[in-house]
C-alpha positions in Angstrom: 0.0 0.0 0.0 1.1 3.3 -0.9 -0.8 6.8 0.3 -2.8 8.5 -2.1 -1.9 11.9 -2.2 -5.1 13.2 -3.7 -7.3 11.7 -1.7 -5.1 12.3 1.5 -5.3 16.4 1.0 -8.7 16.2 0.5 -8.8 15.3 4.1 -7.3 18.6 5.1 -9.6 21.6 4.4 -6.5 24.2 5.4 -4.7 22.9 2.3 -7.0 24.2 -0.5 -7.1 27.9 1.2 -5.3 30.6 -0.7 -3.0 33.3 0.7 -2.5 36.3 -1.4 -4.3 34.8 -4.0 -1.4 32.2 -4.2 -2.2 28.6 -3.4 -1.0 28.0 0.1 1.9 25.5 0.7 2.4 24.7 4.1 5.9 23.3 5.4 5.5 24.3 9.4 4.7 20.9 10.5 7.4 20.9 13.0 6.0 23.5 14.9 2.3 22.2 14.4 0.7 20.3 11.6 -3.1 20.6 10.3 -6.0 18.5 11.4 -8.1 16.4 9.2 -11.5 16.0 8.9 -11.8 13.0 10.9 -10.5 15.1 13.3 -12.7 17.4 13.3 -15.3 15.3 13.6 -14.6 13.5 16.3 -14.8 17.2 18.3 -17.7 18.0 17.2 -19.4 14.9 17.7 -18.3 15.0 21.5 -20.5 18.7 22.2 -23.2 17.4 19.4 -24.0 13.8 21.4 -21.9 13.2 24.5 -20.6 16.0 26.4 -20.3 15.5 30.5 -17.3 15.7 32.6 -15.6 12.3 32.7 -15.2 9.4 35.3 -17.1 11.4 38.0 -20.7 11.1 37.0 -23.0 8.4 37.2 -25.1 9.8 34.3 -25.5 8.6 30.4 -23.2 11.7 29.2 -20.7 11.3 31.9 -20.5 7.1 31.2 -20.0 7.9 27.5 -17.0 10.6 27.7 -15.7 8.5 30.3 -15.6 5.3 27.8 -14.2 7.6 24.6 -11.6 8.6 26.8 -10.4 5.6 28.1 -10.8 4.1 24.3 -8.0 6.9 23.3 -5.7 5.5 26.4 -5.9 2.0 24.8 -4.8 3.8 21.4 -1.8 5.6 22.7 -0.5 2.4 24.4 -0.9 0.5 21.1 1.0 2.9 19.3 3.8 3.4 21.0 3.6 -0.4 22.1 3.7 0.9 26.4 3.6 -2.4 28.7 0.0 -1.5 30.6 -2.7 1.1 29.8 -1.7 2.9 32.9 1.4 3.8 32.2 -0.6 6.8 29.8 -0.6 10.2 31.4 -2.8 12.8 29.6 -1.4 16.2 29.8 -1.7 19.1 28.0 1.5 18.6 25.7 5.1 17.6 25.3 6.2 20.6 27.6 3.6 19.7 30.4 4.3 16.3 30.1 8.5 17.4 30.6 7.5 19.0 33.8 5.3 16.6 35.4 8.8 14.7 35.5 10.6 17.3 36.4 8.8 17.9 39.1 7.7 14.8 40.6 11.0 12.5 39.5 12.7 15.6 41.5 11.0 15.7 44.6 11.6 11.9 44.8 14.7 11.6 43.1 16.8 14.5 42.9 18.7 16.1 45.6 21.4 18.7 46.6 24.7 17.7 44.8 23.0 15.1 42.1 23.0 15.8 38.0 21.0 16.0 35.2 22.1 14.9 31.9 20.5 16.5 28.8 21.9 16.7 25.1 23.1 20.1 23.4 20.5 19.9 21.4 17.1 20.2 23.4 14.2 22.2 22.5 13.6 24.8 25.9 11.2 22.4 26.8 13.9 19.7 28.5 15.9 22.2 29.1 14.4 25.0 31.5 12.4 22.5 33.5 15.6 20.6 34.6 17.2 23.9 35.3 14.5 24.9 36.9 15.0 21.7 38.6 18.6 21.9 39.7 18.2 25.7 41.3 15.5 24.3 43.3 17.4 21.3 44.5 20.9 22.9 44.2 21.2 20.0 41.5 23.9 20.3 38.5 22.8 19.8 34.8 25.4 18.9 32.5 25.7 18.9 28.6 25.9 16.2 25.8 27.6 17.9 22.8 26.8 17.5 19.3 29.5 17.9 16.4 29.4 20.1 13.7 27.4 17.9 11.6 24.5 17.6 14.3 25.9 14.2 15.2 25.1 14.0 19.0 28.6 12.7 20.9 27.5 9.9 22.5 30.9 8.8 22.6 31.0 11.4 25.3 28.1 10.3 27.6 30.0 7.2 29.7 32.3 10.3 30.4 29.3 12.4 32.1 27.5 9.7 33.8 28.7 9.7 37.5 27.2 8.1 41.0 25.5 11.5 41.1 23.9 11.2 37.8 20.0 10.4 38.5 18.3 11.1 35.0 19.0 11.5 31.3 16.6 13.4 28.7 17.1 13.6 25.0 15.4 14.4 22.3 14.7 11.4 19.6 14.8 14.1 16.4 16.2 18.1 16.7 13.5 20.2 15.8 16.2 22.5 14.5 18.5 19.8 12.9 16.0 17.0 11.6 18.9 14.7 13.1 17.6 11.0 14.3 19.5 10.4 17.6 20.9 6.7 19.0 19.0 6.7 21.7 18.6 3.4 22.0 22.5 3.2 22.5 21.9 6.4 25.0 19.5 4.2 27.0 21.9 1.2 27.2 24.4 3.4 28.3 22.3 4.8 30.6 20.9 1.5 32.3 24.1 0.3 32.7 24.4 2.6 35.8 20.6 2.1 36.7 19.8 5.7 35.5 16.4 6.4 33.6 16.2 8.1 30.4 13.4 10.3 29.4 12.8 10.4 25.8 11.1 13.6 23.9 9.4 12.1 20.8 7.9 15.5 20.0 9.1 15.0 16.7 9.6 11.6 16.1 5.8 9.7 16.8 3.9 10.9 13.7 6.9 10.3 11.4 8.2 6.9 12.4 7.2 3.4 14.4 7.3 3.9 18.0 8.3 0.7 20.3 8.8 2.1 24.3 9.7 -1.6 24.9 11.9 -2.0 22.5 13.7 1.0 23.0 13.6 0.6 26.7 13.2 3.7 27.4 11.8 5.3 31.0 9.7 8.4 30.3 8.7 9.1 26.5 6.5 12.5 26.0 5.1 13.8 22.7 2.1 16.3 21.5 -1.1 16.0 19.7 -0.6 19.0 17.9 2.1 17.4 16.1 0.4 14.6 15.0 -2.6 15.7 13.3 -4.7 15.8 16.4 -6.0 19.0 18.7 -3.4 21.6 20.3 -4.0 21.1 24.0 -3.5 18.0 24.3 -0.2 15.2 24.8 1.2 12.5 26.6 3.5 10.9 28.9 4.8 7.5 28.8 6.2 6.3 32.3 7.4 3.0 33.8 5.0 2.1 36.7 7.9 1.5 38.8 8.5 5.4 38.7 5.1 6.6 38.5 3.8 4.8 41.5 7.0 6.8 43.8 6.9 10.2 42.2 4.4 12.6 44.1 1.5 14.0 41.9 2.4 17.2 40.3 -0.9 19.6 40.5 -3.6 19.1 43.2 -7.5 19.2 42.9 -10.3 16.5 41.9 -9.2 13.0 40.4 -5.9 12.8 41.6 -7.3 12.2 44.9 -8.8 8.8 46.9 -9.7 10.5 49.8 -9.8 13.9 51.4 -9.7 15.3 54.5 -8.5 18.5 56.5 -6.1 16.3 58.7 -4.7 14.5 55.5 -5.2 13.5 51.6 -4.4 10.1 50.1 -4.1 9.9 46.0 -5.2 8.0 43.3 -3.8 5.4 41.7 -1.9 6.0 38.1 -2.5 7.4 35.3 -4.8 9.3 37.6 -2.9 10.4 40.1 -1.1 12.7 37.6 -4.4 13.7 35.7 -5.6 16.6 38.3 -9.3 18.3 37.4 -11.5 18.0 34.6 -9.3 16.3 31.4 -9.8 18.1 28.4 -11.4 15.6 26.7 -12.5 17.1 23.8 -8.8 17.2 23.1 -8.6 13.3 23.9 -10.9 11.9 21.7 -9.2 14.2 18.9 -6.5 12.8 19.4 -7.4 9.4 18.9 -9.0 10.5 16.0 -5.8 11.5 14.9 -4.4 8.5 15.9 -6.8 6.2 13.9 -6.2 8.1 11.2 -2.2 7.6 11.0 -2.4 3.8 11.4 -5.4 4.3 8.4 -2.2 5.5 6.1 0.3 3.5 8.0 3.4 4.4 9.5 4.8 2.3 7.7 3.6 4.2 4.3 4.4 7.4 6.1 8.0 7.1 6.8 8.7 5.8 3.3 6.4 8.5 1.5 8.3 11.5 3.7 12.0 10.1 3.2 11.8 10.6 -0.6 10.0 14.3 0.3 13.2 15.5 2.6 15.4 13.3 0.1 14.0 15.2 -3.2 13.9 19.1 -1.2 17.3 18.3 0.1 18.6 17.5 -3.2 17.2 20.4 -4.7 17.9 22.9 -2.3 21.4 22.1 -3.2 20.7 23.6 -6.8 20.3 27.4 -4.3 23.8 29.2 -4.8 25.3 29.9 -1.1 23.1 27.6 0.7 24.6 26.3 3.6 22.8 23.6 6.0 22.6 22.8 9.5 22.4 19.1 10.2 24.4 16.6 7.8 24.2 13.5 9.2 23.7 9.7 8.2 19.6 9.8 9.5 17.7 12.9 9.0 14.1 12.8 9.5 11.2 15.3 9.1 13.1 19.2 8.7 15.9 20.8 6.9 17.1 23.9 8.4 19.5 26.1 6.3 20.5 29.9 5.5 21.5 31.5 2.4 24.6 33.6 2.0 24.6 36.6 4.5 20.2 36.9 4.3 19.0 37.1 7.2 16.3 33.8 8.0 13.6 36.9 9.1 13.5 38.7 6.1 13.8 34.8 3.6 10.6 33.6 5.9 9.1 37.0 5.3 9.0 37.0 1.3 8.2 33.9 0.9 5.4 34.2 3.0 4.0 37.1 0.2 5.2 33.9 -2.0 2.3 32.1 -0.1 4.8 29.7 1.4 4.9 28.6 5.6 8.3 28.3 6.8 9.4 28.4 10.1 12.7 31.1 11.1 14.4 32.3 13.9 16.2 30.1 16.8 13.2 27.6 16.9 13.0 27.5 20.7 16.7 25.8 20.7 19.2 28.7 21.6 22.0 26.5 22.4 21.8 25.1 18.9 22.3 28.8 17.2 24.9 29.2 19.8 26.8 26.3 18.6 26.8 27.3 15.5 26.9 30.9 16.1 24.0 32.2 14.2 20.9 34.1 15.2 18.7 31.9 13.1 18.0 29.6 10.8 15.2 28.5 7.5 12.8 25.6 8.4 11.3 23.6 6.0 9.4 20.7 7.7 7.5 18.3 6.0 4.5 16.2 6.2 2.6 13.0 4.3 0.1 15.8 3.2 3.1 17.8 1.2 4.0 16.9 -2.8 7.1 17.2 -4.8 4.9 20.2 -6.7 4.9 21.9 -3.5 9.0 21.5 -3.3 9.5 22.8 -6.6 7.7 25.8 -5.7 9.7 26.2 -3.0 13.1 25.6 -4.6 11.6 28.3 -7.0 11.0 31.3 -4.5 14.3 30.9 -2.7 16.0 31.0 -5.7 13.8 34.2 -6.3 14.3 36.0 -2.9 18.1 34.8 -2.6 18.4 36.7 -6.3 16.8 39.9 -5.1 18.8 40.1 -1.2 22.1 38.7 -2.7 
């Protein structure tokens, strides 16, 4: 099977909008992708038929929500492959779901003196939590380097590990870089001196199979936003042997089994770590989302968008002064480059007249612009939705604004 393009857009009413009477070609999906109608659907059919606050009512609305939501728990844990049903956190995103752990793994784990190991790389998101972290605890947080060609040194992490080490969080894919990381090899490592690893799979779920037992991996957090579902919504993957010891990060109704002035007791997991009303709206979208990728299959996915970054990196090396960041043997999802001296404000801002999304600027990964020593980059980022049309066009208006701010 092989996904049918037509057929596939046709799903996504955002693609046939014009902007300045240009057709509108859209290659943001790192930062958030569109939402098909199935998606949309499922949303609407929540307030239309079903809508009552979950797991607390005894009502026929209540009893409904309550069984859609639970149906989209059972879909996470299949796709990613987790051990037990429980081990699904609902949270508001990839960033909430960073510092839930950060939060409640460091009031149970971290303490004055102890490190946190995190990769050069990291979006803010598993970055300022552990900082925030370490300041709290007087904790240290030390750096994995990448090389020049994005390569992440992992060489380099038997060398940072110490008996003070108490957790390691890396990204699976740079949202700058598009580079695929060995984490699998970062775990091993890890695990060797009984040290968890949190993984941030952000940018790696919607693009690629996802096995949290294979991989072995402690914590794994990603978005819905990024996957076709709603904004507002993600999750958290967590071994029950960590959940059940980490204190609940917010307070309120759910997390609780019983209440009283003298003392509270709290749920059991996921529930313990899913405090007030869920937005379930969001939920349910997201499985939406959900049953629509294993529709296309994954499988079908990650072949269809390899030959889209392979054919727009090999003809953005047609653009005279391009220069790219992140070379390495496994790309997956982005290119980010410049062009001679232009500045990545004023490319992203012509080829928006152009009627062309790209992302610019630091992309919420300072460190990586430091490394480099740049201000910014161009993002391209791609999805199973874009064409090799759409590329040419591309290819077509940065030759076009490099010509006219050369």
């Amino acid at each position: 099977m092989s996904i049918n393009i037509s057929k596939v857009r046709n799903d996504f009413p955002l693609l046939q909008k014009e902007v300045y009477e240009k057709p509108y070609i859209y290659f943001d999906n790192a930062a958030t992708t569109y939402r098909p109608l199935q998606v949309l659907a499922a949303e609407e059919q929540i307030y239309r038929e079903f809508n009552g606050n979950p797991h607390r009512g005894a009502h026929y609305m209540s009893n409904q929500t309550t069984v859609h939501v639970e149906a989209v728990r059972d879909k996470v844990q299949q796709l990613i492959n987790a051990p037990a049903r429980e081990e699904i956190i609902f949270t508001r995103g990839a960033t909430e779901s960073i510092n839930l752990v950060a939060y409640s793994f460091g009031e149970a784990f971290i303490h004055e003196g102890d490190e946190i190991i995190v990769s050069e790389m990291e979006h803010h998101a598993n970055i300022v939590p552990w900082q925030m972290l370490c300041e709290r605890k007087k904790a240290k947080l030390k750096v994995l380097p990448f090389d020049n060609s994005g390569r992440l040194m992992v060489e380099e992490l038997e060398g940072l590990i110490s008996d003070k080490t108490r957790i390691v969080a890396v990204t699976m894919v740079s949202n700058v870089m598009g580079v695929v990381n060995p984490v699998k090899q970062i775990i091993e490592t890890a695990h060797q001196h009984n040290i968890p690893v949190l993984l941030d799979a952000a940018q790696w779920v919607q693009h690629h199979k996802t096995d949290v037992q294979e991989l072995g991996c402690d914590f794994m957090v990603f978005s819905g936003h990024k996957m076709y579902g709603p904004t507002g919504v993600g999750c958290l993957y967590g071994k029950s042997k960590w959940l059940e010891k980490m204190p609940p990060f917010l307070g309120g109704g759910e997390m609780i089994d019983k209440v009283t002035f003298d003392k509270t007791t709290f749920n059991t997991i996921p529930y313990k770590f899913e405090a007030g009303t869920p937005n379930f709206t969001q939920i349910i979208g997201l499985g939406a989302a959900i049953d629509y990728i294993h529709e296309l299959g994954i499988e079908n996915i990650e072949v269809y968008e390899k030959e889209l970054l392979d054919y727009a990196y090999s003809q953005l090396q047609t653009v005279q002064g391009i220069r790219f960041f992140g070379e390495t043997e496994k790309q997956s999802g982005v290119i980010s480059f410049l062009v001679g001296n232009i500045h990545p404000y004023d490319m992203g801002m012509f080829l928006d007249k152009m009627g062309i999304a790209v992302r610019t600027g630091h992309h919420c990964a300072e460190p990586v612009m430091d490394h480099f020593a740049i201000h910014g980059t161009i993002r391209a980022s791609f999805a199973f939705y874009n064409t090799n049309n759409e590329i040419d066009t591309f290819i077509q208006a940065v030759k076009k604004v490099s010509a006219m701010l050369a």
